[in-house]
VMD Tcl script that draws the C-alpha trace (Angstrom):
set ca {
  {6.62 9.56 -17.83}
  {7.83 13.25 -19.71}
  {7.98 13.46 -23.29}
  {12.08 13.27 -22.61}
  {11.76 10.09 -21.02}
  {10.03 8.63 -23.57}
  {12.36 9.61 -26.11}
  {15.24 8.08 -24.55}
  {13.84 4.97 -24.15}
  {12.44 4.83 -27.59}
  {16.03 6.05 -28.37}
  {17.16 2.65 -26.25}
  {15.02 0.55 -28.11}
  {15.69 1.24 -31.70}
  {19.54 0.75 -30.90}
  {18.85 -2.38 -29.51}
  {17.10 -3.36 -33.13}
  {19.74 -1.57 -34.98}
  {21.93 -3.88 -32.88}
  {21.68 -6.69 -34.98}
  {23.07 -5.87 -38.26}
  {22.41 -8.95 -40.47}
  {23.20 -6.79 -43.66}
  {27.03 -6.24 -43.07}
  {27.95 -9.81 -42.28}
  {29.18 -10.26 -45.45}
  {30.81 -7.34 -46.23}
  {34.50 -7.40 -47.34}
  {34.71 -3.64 -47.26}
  {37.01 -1.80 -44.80}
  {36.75 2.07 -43.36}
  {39.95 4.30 -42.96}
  {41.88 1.70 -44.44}
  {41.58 -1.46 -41.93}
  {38.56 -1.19 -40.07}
  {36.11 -4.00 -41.36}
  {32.88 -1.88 -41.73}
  {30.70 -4.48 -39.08}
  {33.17 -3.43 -36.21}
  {33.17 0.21 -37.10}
  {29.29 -0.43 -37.23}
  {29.47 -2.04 -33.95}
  {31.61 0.93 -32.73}
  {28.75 3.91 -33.51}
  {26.24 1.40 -31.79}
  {28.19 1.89 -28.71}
  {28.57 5.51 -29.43}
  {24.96 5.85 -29.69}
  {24.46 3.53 -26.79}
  {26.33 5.86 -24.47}
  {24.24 8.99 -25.59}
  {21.10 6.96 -24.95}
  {22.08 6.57 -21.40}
  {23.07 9.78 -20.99}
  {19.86 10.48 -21.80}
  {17.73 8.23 -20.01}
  {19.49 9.35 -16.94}
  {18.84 13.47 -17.83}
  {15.25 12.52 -18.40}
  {14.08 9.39 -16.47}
  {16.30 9.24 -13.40}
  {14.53 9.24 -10.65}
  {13.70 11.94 -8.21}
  {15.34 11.74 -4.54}
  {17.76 8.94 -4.90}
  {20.99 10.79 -3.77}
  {19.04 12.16 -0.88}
  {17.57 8.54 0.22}
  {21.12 7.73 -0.11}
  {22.70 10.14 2.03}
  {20.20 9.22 4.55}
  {21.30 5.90 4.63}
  {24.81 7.29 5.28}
  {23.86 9.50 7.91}
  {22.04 6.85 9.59}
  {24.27 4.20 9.49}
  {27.17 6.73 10.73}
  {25.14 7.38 14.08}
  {24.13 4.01 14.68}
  {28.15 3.18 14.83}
  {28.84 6.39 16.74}
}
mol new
graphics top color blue
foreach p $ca { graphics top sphere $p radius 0.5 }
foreach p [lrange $ca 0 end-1] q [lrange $ca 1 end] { graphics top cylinder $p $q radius 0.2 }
display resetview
């Protein structure tokens, strides 16, 4: 496993700790006016989740899956041919 690889899924796991944000539940507070601050929490989580799967597929995806794919295809095609 790269350096990279291990950073994104380190990256994975701390969201998935930061997840669970005991400390806002009782917060009255809102942000821009009428967002309760757990949602707009909630909302960079899955901000941050996205960019952690963006990286975990730049760094950890794994080599020669489209081309065992397209095999597939091209083997299925001439069996029906």
């Amino acid at each position: 496993m790269t350096t990279g690889a291990k950073f994104a899924w380190g990256f994975v796991v701390l969201i998935a700790i930061l997840h669970f944000d005991f400390w806002l539940w009782d917060s009255t507070s809102v942000v821009f006016g009428f967002l309760p601050t757990g949602l707009a929490y909630q909302a960079g989580i899955s901000l941050a989740a996205s960019v952690a799967w963006v990286l975990v597929i730049r760094f950890d995806w794994p080599d020669g899956v489209e081309e065992w794919a397209a095999q597939d295809e091209v083997a299925a095609s001439e069996e029906g041919a």
